[in-house]
C-alpha positions in Angstrom: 145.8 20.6 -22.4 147.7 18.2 -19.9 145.0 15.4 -19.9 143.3 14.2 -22.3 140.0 11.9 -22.4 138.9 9.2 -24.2 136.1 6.2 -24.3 136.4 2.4 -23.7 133.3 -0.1 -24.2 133.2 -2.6 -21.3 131.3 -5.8 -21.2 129.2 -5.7 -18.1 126.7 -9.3 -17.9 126.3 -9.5 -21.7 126.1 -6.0 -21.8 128.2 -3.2 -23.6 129.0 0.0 -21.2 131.0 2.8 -22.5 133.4 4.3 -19.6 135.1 7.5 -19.8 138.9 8.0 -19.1 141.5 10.1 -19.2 145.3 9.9 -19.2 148.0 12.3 -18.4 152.2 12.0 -18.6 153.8 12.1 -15.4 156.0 15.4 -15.6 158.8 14.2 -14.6 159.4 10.4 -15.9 157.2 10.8 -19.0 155.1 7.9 -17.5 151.6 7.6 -19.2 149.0 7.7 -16.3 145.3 6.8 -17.4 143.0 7.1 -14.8 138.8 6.8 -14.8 136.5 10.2 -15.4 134.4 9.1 -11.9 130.8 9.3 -13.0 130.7 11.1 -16.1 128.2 9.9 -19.1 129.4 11.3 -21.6 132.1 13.8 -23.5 130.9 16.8 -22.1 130.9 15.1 -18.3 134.5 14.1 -19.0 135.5 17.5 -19.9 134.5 19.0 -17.4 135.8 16.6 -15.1 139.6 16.9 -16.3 139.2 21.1 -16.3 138.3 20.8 -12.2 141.7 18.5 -11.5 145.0 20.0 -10.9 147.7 21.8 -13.4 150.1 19.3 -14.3 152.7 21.4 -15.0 152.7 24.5 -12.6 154.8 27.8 -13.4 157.7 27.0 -10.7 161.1 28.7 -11.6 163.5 26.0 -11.4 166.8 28.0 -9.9 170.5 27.4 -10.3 170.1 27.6 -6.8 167.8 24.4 -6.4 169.7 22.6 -9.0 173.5 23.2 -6.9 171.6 22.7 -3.8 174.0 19.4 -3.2 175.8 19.4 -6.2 179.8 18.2 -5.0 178.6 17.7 -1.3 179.9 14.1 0.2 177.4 11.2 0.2 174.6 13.5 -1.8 172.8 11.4 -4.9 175.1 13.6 -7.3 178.3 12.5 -5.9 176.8 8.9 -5.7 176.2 9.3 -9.4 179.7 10.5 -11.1 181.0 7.6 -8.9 178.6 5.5 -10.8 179.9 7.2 -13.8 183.1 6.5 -12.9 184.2 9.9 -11.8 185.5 9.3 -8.3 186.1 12.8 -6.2 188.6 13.2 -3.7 187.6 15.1 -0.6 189.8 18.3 -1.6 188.3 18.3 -4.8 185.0 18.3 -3.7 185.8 20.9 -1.7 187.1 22.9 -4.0 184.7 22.3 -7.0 182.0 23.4 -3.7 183.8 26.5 -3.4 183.6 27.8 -6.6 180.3 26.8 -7.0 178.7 28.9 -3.6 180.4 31.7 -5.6 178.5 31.0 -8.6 175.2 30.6 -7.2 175.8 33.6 -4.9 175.8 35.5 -8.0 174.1 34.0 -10.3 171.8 31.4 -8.1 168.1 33.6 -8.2 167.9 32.7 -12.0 166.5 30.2 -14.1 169.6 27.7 -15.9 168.1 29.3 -18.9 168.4 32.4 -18.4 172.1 32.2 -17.5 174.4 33.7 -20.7 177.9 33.5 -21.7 178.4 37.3 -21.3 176.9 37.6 -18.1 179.3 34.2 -16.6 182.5 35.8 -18.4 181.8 39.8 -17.6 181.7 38.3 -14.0 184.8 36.7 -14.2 186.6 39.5 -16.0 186.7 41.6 -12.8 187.8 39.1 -10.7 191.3 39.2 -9.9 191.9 35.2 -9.6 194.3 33.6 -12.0 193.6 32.4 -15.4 193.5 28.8 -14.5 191.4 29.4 -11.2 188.4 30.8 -13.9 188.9 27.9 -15.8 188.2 25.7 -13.4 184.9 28.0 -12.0 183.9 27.6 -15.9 184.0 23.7 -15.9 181.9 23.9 -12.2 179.4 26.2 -14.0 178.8 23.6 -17.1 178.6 21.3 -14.4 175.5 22.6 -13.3 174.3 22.4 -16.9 174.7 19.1 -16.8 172.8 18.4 -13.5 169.8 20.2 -14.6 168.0 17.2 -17.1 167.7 15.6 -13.0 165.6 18.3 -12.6 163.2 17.9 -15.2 165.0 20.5 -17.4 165.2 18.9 -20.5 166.9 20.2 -24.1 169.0 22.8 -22.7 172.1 23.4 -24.7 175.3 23.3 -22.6 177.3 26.8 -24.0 180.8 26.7 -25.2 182.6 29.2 -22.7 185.6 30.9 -23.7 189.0 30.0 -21.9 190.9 32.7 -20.1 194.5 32.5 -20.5 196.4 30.8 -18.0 199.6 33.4 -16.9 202.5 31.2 -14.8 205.4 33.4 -13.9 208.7 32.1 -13.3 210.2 32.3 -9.6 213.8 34.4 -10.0 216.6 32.7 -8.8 219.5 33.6 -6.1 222.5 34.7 -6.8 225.6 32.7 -4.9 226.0 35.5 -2.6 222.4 36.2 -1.8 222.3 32.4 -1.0 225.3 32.9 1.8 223.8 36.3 2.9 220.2 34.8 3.3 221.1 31.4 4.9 223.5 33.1 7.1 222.7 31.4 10.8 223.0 34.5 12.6 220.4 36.7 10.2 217.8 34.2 11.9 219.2 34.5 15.1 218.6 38.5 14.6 215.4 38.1 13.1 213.6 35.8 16.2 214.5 38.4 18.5 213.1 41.2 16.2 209.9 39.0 16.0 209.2 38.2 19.4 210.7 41.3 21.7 207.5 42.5 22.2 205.7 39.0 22.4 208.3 36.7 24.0 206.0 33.5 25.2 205.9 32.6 21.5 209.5 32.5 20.7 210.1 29.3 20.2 213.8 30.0 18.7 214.5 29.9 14.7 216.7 27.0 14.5 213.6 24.7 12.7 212.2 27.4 10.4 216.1 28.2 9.5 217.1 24.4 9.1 213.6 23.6 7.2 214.6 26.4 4.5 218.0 24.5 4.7 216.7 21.5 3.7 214.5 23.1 0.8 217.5 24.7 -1.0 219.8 21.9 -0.2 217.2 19.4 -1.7 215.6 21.6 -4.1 212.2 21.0 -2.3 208.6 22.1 -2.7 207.5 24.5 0.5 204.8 21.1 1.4 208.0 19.1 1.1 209.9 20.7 3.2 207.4 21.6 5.9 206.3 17.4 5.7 209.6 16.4 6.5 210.3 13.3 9.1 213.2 11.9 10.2 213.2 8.4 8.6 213.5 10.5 5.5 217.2 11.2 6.2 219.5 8.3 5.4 222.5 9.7 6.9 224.8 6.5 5.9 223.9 6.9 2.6 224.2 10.7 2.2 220.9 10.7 0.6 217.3 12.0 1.7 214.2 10.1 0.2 211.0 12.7 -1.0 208.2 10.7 0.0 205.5 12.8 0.6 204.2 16.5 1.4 202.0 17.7 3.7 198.7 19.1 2.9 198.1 22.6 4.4 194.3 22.5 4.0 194.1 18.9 5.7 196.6 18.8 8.0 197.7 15.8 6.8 201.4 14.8 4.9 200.7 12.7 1.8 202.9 9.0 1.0 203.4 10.6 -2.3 204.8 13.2 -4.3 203.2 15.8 -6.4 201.5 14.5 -9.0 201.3 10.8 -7.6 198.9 8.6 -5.4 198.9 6.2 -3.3 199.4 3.7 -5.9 201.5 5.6 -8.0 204.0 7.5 -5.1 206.3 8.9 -7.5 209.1 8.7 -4.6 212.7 10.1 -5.7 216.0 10.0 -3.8 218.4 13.1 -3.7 221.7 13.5 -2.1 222.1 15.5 1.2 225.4 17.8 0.5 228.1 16.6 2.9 228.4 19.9 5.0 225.0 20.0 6.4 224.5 16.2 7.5 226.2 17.0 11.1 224.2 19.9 11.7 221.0 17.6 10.7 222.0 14.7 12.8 222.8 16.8 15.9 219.0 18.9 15.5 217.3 15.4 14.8 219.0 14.0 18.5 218.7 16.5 20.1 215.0 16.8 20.0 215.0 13.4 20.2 212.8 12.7 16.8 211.5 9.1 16.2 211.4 8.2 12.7 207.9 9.1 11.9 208.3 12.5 13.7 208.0 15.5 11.8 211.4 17.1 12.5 210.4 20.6 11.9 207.5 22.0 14.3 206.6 25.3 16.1 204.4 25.2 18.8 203.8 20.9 18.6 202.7 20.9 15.3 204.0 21.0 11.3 204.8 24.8 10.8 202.0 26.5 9.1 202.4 27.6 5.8 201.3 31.6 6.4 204.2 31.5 9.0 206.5 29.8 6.9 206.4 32.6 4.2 206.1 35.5 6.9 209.8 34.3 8.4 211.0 34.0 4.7 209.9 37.3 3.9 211.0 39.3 7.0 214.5 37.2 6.3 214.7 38.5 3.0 214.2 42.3 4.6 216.6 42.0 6.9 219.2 40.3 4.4 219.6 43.4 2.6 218.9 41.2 -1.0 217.4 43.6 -3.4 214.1 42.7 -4.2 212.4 45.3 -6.3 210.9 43.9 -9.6 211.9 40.3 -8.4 209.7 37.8 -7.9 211.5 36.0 -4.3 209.6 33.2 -2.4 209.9 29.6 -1.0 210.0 28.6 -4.3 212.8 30.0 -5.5 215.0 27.9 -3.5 213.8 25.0 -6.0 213.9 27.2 -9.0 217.8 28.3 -8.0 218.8 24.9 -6.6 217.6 23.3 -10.2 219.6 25.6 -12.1 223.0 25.3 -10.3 222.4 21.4 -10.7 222.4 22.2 -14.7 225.7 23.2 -14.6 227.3 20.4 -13.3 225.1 17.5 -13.4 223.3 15.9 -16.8 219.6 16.8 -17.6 218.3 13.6 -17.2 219.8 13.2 -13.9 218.8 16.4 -12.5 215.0 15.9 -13.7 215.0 12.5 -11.1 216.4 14.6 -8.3 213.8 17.3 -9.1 210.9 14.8 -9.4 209.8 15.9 -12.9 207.8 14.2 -15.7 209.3 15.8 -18.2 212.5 17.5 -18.9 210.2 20.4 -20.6 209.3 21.0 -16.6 213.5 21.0 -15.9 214.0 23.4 -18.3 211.4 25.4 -17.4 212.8 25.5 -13.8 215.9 26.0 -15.3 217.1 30.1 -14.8 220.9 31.6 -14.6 220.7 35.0 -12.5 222.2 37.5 -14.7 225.3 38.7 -12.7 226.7 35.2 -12.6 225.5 35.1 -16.3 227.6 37.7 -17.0 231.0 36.8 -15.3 230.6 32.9 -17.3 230.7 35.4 -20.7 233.4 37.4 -19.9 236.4 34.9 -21.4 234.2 35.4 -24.6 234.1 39.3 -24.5 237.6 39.5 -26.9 236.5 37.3 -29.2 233.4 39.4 -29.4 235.2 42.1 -30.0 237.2 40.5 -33.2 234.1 39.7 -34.8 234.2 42.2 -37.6 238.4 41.8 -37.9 
C-alpha cells in the first residue's frame, strides 16, 4: 500500500484526543509527507479514507524517448548539469552526440530503459554500414541515456557493458613522382574547367584556385581543412616559410586559430617551408586578386570552397590524368600521406613530425608509405648482391 495510517494523542483543554493520520513518500524525492485522515474516528474511518485518495505511483511507461527528450540540446538542465560536472560540450559535439542519439531513439525510443538489451543495441548496429569508431561513439551516447534515467525517477538500473566494434583505419596510397607531375600538370585543370562547365558556363569561375589550393596541400603536406582555410598572412614570402594556423570547419563555416588536435589555448601552430619554385606563382595569385591578410585566398563563388566540390575537382582530375586508380585508395589526403614520405628520405624524423604537426612520431611513421615502383628502382643496386647470397 502507498500510504499508510497511524494515531497521535493531542492535548485539547486538559483533554487527550486521538487524531488519525497518514503519511506517504513523495515518488520522486523520497520525501516523507504526513498528512491528517479529515474526520475519521477511528481505524476503520482511516482506512477507508486513504483507499478513496489517489495512486501514488501510477503505471506510466517511462520511454527512452522521454528520457532523450533534451538530452545534448544547448541551454537544456542536462547540458547545465555535465557543465556542473565539469564536462563542458562544445557546440559540434553536441551536435554530434544529438545526432546519434535521434537515431537511437528513432529505433529504439517506444521502449522502456529497461527493456533495452545488449543484443537488440549491437544486432542494430551490425547492419549499419558506419565505421567502427562511429558505433563506438553511438555506444557511449546510448549509456548516456542510462545514466540520465535516475533524473527520471528510474532508480537501480544497471548500466550494460557494450561490446566494442573494431575500429578499421586504412591507409591513404601515395603518388608516385610521375603521377605527381601528370596530376599537377596546369593545363590538365585548364582541360578539366572547360569539360565541367561547357554545358553550364555562368558557373565557371576558372581552376586557377582549386588547382593552386591542391598546390599548396602537397607542397605543405596539408590536411583538405588546411588547405581550403588558407589566408594570405599565412604566407611569409621573405622567409620562404608558410605558418599552419588553423583549418576551417566545413560543418560551421568557420576556420579555427588552431590546428588539429589543439584549442584556443593550446594552438598547436607549426611552420613549414614553401619550396622555392612555387612562391612567384603564389605571390602573383595573392596580388592579383588583391587579398588582404585575413582573406581567404582560395574562394569560388565569394566564399571558402566547399569541401563536396573540393573532392569532385580532385576526382574528375584524377580521371582525366590517366593515373591508374583501380584497388588504390587516392584522395586529398594522399597529398599529405605522399608529401610525408618523400620528406623521410631526405630530412630526419623528428624534423619531419614538426613540419607534419604530429604528436608522436608513431603518427609519422604511420603516414610514412614508399609507392612500390620507386621502391623498386632504390633496390635495384642491391639486386647482384642478392643474387650472390648462396655463393
Amino acid at each position: 500500500m502507498d500510504y499508510h495510517i497511524f494515531k497521535k494523542s493531542k492535548k485539547l483543554k486538559n483533554k487527550t484526543v486521538n487524531r488519525w493520520y497518514y503519511y506517504f513518500y513523495e515518488p520522486l524525492t523520497g520525501k516523507k509527507i504526513q498528512k491528517a485522515c479529515r474526520g475519521c474516528r477511528n481505524q476503520a474511518e482511516a482506512y477507508a479514507y486513504i483507499s478513496s485518495l489517489p495512486p501514488l505511483f501510477e503505471e506510466t511507461k517511462v520511454t527512452i524517448a522521454t528520457i532523450a527528450k533534451y538530452m545534448f540540446v544547448p541551454e537544456s538542465e542536462h547540458v547545465r548539469r555535465l557543465e556542473k560536472l565539469g564536462k563542458e560540450l562544445d557546440f559540434k559535439t553536441l551536435r554530434e552526440k544529438r545526432h546519434k542519439l535521434d537515431i537511437f531513439v528513432k529505433r529504439f525510443g517506444d521502449l522502456a530503459i529497461h527493456e533495452l538489451t545488449v543484443p537488440m543495441v549491437i544486432n542494430f548496429l551490425m547492419d549499419d554500414k558506419r565505421s567502427g569508431s562511429w558505433k563506438n561513439n553511438f555506444l557511449t551516447v546510448v549509456g548516456n541515456v542510462y545514466d540520465e534515467a535516475p533524473f527520471f525517477g528510474i532508480n537501480n538500473l544497471v548500466k550494460p557493458s557494450f561490446p566494442k566494434f573494431t575500429r578499421k583505419t586504412e591507409k591513404k596510397d601515395i603518388f608516385t613522382t610521375e603521377e605527381l607531375n601528370t596530376l599537377f600538370n596546369e593545363a590538365l585543370w585548364q582541360k578539366l574547367c572547360i569539360k565541367m562547365y561547357e554545358k553550364q558556363p555562368m558557373y565557371d569561375e576558372g581552376y586557377i584556385a582549386i588547382y593552386l589550393m591542391f598546390l599548396c596541400a602537397i607542397s605543405f603536406g596539408l590536411r583538405l581543412g588546411e588547405a581550403i582555410g588558407i589566408r594570405a598572412k599565412q604566407f611569409l614570402f621573405d622567409y620562404g616559410m608558410f605558418v599552419v594556423d588553423g583549418f576551417y570547419r566545413y560543418e560551421e563555416h568557420e576556420r579555427t586559430s588552431f590546428n588539429k588536435k589543439g584549442s584556443a589555448e593550446n594552438q598547436k601552430i607549426r611552420v613549414v617551408p614553401i619550396p622555392e619554385n612555387i612562391i612567384p606563382i603564389l605571390k602573383k595569385y595573392i596580388l592579383e586578386i588583391n587579398a588582404k591578410p585575413d582573406d581567404f585566398v582560395f574562394q569560388r563563388y565569394g566564399q571558402p570552397i566547399r569541401k563536396h566540390l573540393a573532392e569532385k575537382w580532385f576526382n574528375r582530375a584524377l580521371e582525366e590524368s590517366g593515373i591508374e586508380t583501380e584497388g588504390r585508395k587516392l584522395t586529398p589526403h594522399s597529398l599529405r600521406f605522399t608529401y610525408i614520405t618523400r620528406m623521410r628520405r631526405e630530412v630526419p624524423g623528428e624534423t619531419v613530425r614538426k613540419i607534419a604537426g604530429h604528436n608522436s612520431m608513431a603518427m609519422t611513421d604511420y603516414y610514412d608509405r614508399g609507392a612500390i615502383p620507386e621502391l623498386m628502382e632504390a633496390v635495384k643496386p642491391a639486386a647482384r648482391a642478392a643474387n650472390r647470397l648462396f655463393e
